[in-house]
Structures are given as structure tokens and as C-alpha cells.
N, C-alpha and C positions, 0 to 999 in steps of 0.2 A: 438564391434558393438552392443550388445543388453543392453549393457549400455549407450550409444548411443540412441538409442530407447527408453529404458524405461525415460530418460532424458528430450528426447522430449516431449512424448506422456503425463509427468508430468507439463511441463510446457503449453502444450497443456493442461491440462485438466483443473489448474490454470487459463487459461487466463489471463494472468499476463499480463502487458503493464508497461514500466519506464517511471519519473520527476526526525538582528537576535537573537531572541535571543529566546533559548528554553520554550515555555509556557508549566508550569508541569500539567499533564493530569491525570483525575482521580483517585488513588490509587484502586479505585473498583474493580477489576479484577475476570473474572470467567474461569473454565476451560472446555471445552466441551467433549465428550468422546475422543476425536483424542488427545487430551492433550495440544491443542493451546488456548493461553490466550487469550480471548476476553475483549477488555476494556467496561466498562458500559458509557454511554456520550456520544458515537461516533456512527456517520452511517457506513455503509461498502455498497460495491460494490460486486455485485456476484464475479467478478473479480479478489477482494482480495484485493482491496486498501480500506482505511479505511479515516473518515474527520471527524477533530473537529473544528465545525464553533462557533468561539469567536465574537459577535460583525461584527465587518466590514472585521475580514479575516478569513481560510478557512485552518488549518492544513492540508496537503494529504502526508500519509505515503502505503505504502504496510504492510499487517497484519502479525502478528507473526504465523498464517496458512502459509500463500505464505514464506516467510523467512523460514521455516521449510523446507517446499517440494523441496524450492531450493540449501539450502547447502549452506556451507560458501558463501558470496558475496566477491566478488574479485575485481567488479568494476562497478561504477553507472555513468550511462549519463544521465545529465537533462542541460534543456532548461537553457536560460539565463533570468534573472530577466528583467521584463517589457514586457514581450511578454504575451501568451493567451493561455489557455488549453481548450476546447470543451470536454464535456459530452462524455462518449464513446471513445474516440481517445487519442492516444498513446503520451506523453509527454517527455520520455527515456527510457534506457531499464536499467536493471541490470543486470549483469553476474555473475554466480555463477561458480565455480567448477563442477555443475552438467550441465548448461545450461545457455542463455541468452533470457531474455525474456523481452520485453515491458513493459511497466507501462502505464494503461489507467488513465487518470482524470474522479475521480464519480460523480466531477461536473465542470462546464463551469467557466472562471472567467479570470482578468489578474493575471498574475503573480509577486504577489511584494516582494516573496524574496525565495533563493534559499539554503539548506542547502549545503555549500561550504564543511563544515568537511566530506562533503563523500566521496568525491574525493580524500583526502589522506586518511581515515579512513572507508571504504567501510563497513567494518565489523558493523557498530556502528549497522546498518541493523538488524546483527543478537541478536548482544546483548541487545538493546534497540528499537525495531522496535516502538513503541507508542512516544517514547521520544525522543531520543537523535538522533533516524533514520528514522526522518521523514525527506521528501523530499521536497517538496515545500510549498510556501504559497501563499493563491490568493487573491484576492477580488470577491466575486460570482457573477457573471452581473447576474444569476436567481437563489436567496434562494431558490426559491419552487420544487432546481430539488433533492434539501435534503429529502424532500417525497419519491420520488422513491425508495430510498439508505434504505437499512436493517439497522434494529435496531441490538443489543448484542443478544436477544435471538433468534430471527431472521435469525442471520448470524454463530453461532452456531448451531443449525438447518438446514441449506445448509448445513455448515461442513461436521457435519456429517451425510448427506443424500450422499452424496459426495463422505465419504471416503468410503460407502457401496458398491458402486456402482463398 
């Protein structure tokens, strides 16, 4: 039972919400005190999903933060390609060994394509959450909601204001 709790209250404190060909994503990487890799090039979501906008589409993964707090993934639900993801609001979930928790979109947009390898390879989450475990990809109907969204040093600094707490 208080593994149970303490399961929730982590994916509770994440705010986690769930959502071809792989575009390779910056080498830059830093590490913040809590020891989660943050990539340089990307926005992130208080959240813990993370967006690398190329041109006319919109990468959306969950951070190797959230993939850490939740424990192996064991299984991802996302939308189906041509549909539309809203700012804020819940796209799929992930389920981990520890708990199951939503994936919010950090920004608005249709959806034009969907990584399929999760669904047999759930895991890719943990091992490559920037790369090979990203979730969807969109076209943005508003670039400018990229402003809102934390920068690397930024969302390193949530972190770990975060993990103090």
C-alpha cells in the first residue's frame, strides 16, 4: 500500500500526461543535480514533456526527468495520426511498473505522425527518451505557444527546485 502512494503522489507531483523517421537531436546534453539529462535545443513543459520544433513539425517526447520518476515503461497509449493535441491536455498515458500517468501536449497542433515502435518496444522511453522515445509529431496551428515552454537551463532549475521540495 505505501508503495502504492508513494507511486501516485510521484506521478502526482510529475504531472505527467501521455501521446517516420527518427530526426537525430542535439548531442548537447547537460546534467542537472537530480542527475536527469536535459537536451540543449529543446523547450519543455513544467509537466515534463519536452518539443523539438523542426521547420513545419513539432517532435513531443516525455523528459528523461519523468522516464526516471516513473520506472521501467511497460506500456504507452497515443492517439492515432491526423487527429489534434491542445496545449495543456492529455494526449495518452504511459504505464510504468511504478504507475500510469497521462502525457500532456506543450503545445497545440495536428498530429502527423505517431511513433508506432512503442507499442511493441515501450521501453525505447527509458533508454532513449530524446530519440528513439519520442511520441508524436504535430504540425503547431500556434508557434508562439513555444514561448511559454522552458528552455534546458530553465527546466533544470524546476528540476531541481522540485526535487527539494
Amino acid at each position: 500500500m505505501a508503495l502504492r502512494l508513494w507511486a501516485s503522489s510521484t506521478a502526482n507531483a510529475l504531472r505527467i500526461s501521455v501521446a517516420s523517421s527518427t530526426a537525430h537531436l542535439s548531442p548537447s546534453y547537460s546534467l542537472s543535480r537530480c542527475f536527469s539529462t536535459v537536451v540543449d535545443g529543446l523547450k519543455y513543459a513544467s509537466s515534463h514533456e519536452w518539443v523539438k520544433h523542426e521547420g513545419p513539425v513539432a517532435t513531443i517526447g516525455i523528459t528523461d526527468h519523468a522516464q526516471d520518476h516513473l520506472g521501467e515503461v511497460v506500456f504507452v497509449d497515443l492517439p492515432e495520426p491526423e487527429g489534434s493535441v491542445s496545449q495543456g491536455k492529455s494526449f495518452g498515458a504511459v504505464e510504468s511498473v511504478k504507475a500510469t500517468s497521462d502525457i500532456n501536449s506543450p503545445i497545440s497542433g495536428e498530429i502527423v505522425e505517431v511513433n508506432t515502435k512503442l507499442s511493441e518496444t515501450p521501453g525505447l522511453i527509458n533508454k532513449s527518451p530524446y530519440e528513439e522515445g519520442w511520441m508524436i509529431k504535430v504540425k503547431p496551428s500556434n508557434p508562439s505557444e513555444l514561448q511559454s515552454l522552458l528552455g534546458p537551463k530553465e527546466y533544470t532549475k524546476f528540476c531541481e527546485e522540485e526535487e527539494s521540495h
